[in-house]
C-alpha atoms as one frame of an Amber mdcrd trajectory, in Angstrom:
protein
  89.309  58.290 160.187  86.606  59.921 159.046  88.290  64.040 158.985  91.073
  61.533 156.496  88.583  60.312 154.172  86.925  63.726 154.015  90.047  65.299
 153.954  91.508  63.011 151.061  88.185  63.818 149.424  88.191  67.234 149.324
  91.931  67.024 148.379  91.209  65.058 145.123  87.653  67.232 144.731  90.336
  70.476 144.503  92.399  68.781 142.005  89.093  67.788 139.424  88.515  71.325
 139.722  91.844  72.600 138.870  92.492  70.294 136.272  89.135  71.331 134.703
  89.541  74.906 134.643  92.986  74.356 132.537  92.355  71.775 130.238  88.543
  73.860 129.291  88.145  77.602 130.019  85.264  79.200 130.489  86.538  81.566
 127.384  88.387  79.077 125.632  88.158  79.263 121.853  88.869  75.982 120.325
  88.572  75.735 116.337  87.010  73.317 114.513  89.469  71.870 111.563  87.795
  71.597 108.454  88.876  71.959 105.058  88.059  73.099 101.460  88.771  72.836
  98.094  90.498  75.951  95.999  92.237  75.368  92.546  91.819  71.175  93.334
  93.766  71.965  95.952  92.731  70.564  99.337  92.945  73.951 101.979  93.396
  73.331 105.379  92.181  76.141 107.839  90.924  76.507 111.501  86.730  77.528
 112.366  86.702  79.508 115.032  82.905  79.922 116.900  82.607  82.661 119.382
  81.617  81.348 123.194  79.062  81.185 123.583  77.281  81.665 120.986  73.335
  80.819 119.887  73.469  78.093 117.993  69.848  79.068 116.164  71.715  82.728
 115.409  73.631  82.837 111.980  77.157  84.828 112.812  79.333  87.091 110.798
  82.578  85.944 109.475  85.934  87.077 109.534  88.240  85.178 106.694  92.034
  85.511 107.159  94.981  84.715 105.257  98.593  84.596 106.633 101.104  87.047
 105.102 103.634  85.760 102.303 105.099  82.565 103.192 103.083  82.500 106.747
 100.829  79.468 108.069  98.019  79.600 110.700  99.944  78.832 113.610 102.701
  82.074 112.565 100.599  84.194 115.339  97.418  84.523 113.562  95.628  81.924
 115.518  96.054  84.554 118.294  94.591  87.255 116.230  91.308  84.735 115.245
  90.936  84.296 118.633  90.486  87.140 119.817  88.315  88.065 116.839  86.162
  85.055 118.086  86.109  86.310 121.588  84.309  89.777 120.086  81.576  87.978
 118.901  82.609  86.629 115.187  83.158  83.206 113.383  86.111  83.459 112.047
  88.270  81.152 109.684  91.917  81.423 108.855  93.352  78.949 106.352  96.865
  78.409 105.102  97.566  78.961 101.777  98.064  76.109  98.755 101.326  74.863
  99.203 101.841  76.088 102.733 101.296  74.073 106.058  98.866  71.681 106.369
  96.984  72.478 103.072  97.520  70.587  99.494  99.642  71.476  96.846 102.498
  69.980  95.001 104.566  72.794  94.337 105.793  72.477  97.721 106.634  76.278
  99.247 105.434  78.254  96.195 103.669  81.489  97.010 101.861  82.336  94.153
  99.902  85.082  94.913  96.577  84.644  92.042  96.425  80.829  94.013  96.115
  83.039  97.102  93.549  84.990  96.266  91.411  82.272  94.716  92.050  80.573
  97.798  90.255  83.765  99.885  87.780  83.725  96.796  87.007  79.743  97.799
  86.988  80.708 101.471  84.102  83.192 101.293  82.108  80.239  98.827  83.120
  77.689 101.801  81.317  80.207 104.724  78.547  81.101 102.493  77.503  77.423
 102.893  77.420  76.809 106.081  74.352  76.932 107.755  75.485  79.127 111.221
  77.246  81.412 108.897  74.791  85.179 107.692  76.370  85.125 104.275  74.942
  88.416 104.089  78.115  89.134 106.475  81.098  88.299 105.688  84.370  90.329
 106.251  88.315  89.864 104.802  90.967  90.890 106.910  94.494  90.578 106.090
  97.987  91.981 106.704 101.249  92.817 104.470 100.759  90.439 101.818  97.305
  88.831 102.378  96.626  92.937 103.151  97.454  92.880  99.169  94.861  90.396
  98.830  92.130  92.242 100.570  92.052  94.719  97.976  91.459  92.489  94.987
  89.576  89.972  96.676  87.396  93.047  97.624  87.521  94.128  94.165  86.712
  90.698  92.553  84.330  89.375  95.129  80.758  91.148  95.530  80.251  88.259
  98.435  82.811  90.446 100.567  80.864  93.209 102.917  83.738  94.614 104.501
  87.752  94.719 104.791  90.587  95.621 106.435  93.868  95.861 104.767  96.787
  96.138 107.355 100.155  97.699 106.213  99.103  96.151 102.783 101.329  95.426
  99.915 100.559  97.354  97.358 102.937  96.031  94.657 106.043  94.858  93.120
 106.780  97.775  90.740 108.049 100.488  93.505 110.300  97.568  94.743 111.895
  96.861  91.657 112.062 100.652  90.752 114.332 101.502  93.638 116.803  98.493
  92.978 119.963  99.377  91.243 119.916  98.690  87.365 122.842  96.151  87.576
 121.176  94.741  90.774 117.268  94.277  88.663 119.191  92.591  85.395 121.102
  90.066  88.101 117.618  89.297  89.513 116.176  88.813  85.440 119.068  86.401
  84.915 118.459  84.169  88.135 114.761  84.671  87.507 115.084  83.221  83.695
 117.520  80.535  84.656 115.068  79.590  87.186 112.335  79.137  84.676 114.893
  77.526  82.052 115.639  74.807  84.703 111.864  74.288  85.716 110.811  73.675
  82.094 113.313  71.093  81.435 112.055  69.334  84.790 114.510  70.991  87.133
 113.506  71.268  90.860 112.876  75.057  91.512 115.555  76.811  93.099 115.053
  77.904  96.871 115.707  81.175  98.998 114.926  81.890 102.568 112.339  84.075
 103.539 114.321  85.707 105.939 118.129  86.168 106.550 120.763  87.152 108.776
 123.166  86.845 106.244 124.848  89.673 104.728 124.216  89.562 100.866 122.396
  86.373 100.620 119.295  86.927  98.612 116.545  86.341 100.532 112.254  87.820
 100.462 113.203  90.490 103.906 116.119  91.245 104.754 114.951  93.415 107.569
 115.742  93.099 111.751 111.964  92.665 112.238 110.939  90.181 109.683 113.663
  88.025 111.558 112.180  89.282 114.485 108.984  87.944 113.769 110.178  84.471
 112.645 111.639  83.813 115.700 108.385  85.049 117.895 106.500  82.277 116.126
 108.771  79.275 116.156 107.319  77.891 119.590 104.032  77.692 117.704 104.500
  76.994 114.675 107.447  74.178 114.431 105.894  73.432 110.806 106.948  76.702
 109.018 109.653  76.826 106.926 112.152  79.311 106.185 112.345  79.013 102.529
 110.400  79.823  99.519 110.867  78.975  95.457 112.921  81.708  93.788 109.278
  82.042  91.786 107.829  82.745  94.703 109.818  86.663  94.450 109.457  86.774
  91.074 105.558  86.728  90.930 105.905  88.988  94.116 107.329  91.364  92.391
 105.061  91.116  88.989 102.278  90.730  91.641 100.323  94.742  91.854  97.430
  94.355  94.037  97.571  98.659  94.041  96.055  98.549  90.429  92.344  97.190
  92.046  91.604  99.988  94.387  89.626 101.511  92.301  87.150  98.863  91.784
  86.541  98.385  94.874  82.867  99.003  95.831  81.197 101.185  97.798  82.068
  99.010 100.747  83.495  99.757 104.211  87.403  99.729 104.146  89.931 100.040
 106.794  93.119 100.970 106.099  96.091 100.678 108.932  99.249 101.585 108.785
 102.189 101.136 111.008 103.722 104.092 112.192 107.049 103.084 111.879 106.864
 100.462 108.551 109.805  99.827 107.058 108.184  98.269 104.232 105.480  99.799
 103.113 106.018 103.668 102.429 103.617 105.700 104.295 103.252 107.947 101.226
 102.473 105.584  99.003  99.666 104.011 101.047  98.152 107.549 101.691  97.852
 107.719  98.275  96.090 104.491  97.770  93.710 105.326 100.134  93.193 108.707
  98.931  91.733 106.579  95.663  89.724 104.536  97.505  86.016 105.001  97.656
  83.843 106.033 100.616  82.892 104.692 103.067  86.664 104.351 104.173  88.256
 104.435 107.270  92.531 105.264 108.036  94.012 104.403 111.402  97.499 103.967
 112.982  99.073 101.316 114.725 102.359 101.310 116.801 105.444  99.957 116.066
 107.237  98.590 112.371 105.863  96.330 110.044 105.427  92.936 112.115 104.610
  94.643 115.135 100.747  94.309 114.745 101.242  90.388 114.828 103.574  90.803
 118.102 103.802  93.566 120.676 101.188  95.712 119.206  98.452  92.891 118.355
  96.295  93.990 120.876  96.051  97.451 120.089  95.312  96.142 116.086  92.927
  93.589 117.054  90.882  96.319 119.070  90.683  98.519 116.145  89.479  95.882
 114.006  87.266  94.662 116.440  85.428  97.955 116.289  85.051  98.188 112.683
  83.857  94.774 112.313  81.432  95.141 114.900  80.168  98.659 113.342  79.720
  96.859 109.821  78.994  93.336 110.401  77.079  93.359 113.807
C-alpha cells in the first residue's frame, strides 16, 4: 500500500515538474504590454526584459518597428526575443493604425506617423527608470530600415542603428515604371484623394498578391512567402492597405537623411540576394554615410532575415549592439 501511495506520489511529483518547465522556462522571455502615446494616438507595443537581469542595473534598449504594413506578432517578436536573450530591453510596437495600437484611419501606413511613432518610443524608454537613456539603439528592416535613417537623423536620443535591407525611397521605384504605367497610378492616386475629400472611404489594395495584374504593395514570391510564415502568429494582420498608403510610399525618401546622420555607429545589412532593394544603390548610401559605419551581408532575398536566415541576422546585430551599447 505504501510502494502505491509513494508510487502515485512520485507519479503526480513528475507531472508538477513537467508541467512547470513548459508553462515557465528557465529562459523564457515574456513581455510586459504597455503602451504610449504618439500623434494622440494610443501605441501598443511589447517590453521585453532580459532574464535575468539586475533589477538595480539600468539596461540598454533596442526599439523596433515592423516593416510596411507589419504588426508585432509578423515574426518580430522572435527577433526581440532573442535580442532580450543577449542581454537588452527591448520594445517593439506596432505602428498607428496597425494591430493593437490606436488610430482611426484604419490600415493607413503613413510613413512621417511612423517615424514619430519611433521618435515617441525612444521619449517612452527614456522614462523609465530600468532603462540607461544614455543607451538606446533603433533597429529596423525594409521599411522601418527607412525609418532608422531619419529617426537617426532627427533624433540625437538615438546612440546607435541598424538599418536592414532599408528602403531608401520612392523615386527609383517610380523611375523604372513605364510612363503610361506612372500616369495610371497619378489618376487612381487623385481619384483616391477626390473621393476622400468628399467623405469617401479610402480605397483598399492588398499588400501582397498572387494575382496576375492586380495592383498590389509586392508583388514578389517572397513577400507572399513571408505572409504566409507569419499567419500562425499573427491571425490579426491584414492583407490590405489604403491606396494612400503606396502613394506616400512612393513620395516617402528616407535616402535624402543620410547625410545628417551623426557621427554615430551604423550598421548597414544587406541581403545577398534582395530583390527589392538594389545592391548598388545601397552601396552608395552607405558610401555617404559617416564613420563610424559598419556593412555586412546576410543570406537569402529580402524577407529572408525575418525567416530562414533570422538567426544568422540576429547574431550580427547582437554583436554590434553589444560593441556599442554594452
Amino acid at each position: 500500500m505504501k510502494v502505491k501511495i509513494l508510487s502515485a506520489f512520485c507519479t503526480l511529483w513528475m507531472f508538477f515538474q513537467a508541467f512547470n518547465a513548459q508553462c515557465m522556462p528557465l529562459d523564457s522571455i515574456l513581455p510586459e504590454k504597455v503602451n504610449f502615446w504618439s500623434s494622440q494616438i494610443e501605441i501598443s507595443a511589447s517590453l521585453y526584459w532580459p532574464v535575468p537581469s539586475d533589477p538595480a542595473k539600468k539596461l540598454p534598449v533596442v526599439i523596433m518597428g515592423p516593416g510596411f504594413s507589419g504588426v508585432k506578432e509578423c515574426n518580430y517578436q522572435f527577433i526581440a526575443e532573442q535580442f532580450a536573450k543577449g542581454g537588452f530591453a527591448v520594445l517593439l510596437f506596432d505602428y498607428p493604425n496597425f494591430g493593437a495600437s490606436g488610430g482611426t484611419n484604419r490600415q493607413e501606413a503613413d510613413p512621417w506617423q511612423q517615424v514619430e511613432a519611433y521618435r515617441d518610443a525612444v521619449g517612452f524608454v527614456a522614462a523609465q527608470e530600468r532603462i540607461d537613456k544614455d543607451k538606446i539603439g533603433v533597429w529596423g528592416g525594409s521599411y522601418s530600415g527607412g525609418h532608422t535613417l531619419v529617426v537617426a537623423a532627427l533624433d540625437t536620443r538615438v546612440k546607435c542603428f541598424v538599418a536592414l535591407a532599408p528602403y531608401l525611397g520612392g523615386y527609383d521605384f517610380i523611375s523604372k515604371i513605364p510612363l503610361a504605367q506612372r500616369q495610371g497610378l497619378a489618376q487612381l492616386f487623385n481619384q483616391d484623394r477626390l473621393n476622400r475629400s468628399k467623405g469617401g472611404k479610402p480605397m483598399m489594395i492588398p499588400v501582397v498578391s498572387e494575382k496576375p495584374g492586380e495592383l498590389c504593395v509586392l508583388a514578389t514570391k517572397s513577400a507572399y512567402q513571408f505572409k504566409e510564415s507569419f499567419k500562425e502568429y499573427a491571425p490579426d494582420w491584414k492583407n490590405v492597405v489604403t491606396l494612400k498608403s503606396l502613394e506616400m510610399q512612393l513620395d516617402y525618401q528616407p535616402v535624402t537623411y543620410v547625410n545628417r546622420i551623426g557621427n554615430i555607429p551604423k550598421l548597414f545589412l544587406i541581403a545577398k540576394k534582395d530583390e527589392l532593394i538594389a545592391e548598388k544603390q545601397l552601396l552608395e548610401v552607405y558610401e555617404r554615410a559617416s564613420e563610424p559605419k559598419t556593412l555586412d551581408y546576410v543570406e537569402g532575398n529580402h524577407f529572408s532575415p525575418y525567416m530562414e536566415s533570422r538567426n544568422e541576422m540576429v547574431d550580427k546585430c547582437l554583436v554590434f549592439f553589444k560593441k556599442h551599447l554594452l
